[in-house]
C-alpha positions in Angstrom: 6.4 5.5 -15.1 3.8 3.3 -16.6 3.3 0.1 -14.5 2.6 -3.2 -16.5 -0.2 -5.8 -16.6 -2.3 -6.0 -12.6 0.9 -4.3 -10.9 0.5 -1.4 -8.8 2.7 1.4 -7.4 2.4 2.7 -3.9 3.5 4.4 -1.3 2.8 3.3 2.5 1.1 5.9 4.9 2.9 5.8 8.5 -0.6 6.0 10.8 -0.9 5.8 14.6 -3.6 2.9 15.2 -5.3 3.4 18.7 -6.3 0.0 20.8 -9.5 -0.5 22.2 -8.5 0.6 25.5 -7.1 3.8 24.1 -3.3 3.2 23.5 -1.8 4.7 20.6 0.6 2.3 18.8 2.6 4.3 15.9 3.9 2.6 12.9 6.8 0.7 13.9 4.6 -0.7 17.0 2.0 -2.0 14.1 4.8 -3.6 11.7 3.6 -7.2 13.7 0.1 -6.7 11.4 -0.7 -7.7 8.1 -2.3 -5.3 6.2 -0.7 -2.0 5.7 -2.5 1.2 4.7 -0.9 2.9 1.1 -1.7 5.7 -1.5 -1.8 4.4 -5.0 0.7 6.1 -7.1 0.1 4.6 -10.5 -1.8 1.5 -11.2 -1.2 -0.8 -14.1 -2.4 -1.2 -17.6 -4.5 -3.9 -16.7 -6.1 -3.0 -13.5 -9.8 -1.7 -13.7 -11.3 -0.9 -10.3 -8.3 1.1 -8.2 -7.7 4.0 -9.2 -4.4 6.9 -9.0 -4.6 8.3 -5.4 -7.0 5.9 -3.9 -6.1 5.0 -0.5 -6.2 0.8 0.1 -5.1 -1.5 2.7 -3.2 -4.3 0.8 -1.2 -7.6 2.4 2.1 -6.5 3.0 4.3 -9.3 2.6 2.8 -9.8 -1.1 4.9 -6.4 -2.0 8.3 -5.6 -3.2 10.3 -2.2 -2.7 11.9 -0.3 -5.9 13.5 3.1 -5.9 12.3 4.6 -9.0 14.1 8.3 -9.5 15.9 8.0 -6.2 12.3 7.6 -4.5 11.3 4.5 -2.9 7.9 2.9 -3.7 6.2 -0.6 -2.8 5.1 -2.7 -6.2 1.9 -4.9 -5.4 -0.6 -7.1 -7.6 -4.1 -5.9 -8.0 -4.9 -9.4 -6.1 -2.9 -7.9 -2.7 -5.2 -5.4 -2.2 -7.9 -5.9 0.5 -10.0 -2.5 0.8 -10.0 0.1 -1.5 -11.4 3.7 1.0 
């Protein structure tokens, strides 16, 4: 699988975020937020700075979902990511 141009494959990470006051929220209790955490899978031809396995915080509604080999991954532009950890 060899993404094309600034496209990006990834795979979300489910994470527990804890509030200021100490409550746990899990990952359907964070689906209101904006930014989702992933693990790049493969980035595209075209795309310089993120790299295979570098975990980033992208905007979620900017992706699309595609099962590749029965295997579902998110597709995102190199724009859509936010942080790169």
């Amino acid at each position: 699988m060899q993404p094309i141009g600034k496209y990006i494959v990834i795979t979300d990470i489910d994470e527990e975020v804890k509030t200021s006051s100490g409550l746990l929220l899990s990952g359907k209790d964070t689906d209101g937020f904006r930014y989702k955490k992933a693990v790049v899978v493969k980035p595209g031809s075209d795309v310089d700075v993120i790299k295979e396995g570098d975990e980033i915080h992208y905007d979620k509604s900017r992706s699309f979902k595609m099962m590749i080999n029965d295997v579902q991954y998110s597709i995102i532009q190199e724009r859509d990511v936010v942080v790169v950890l």
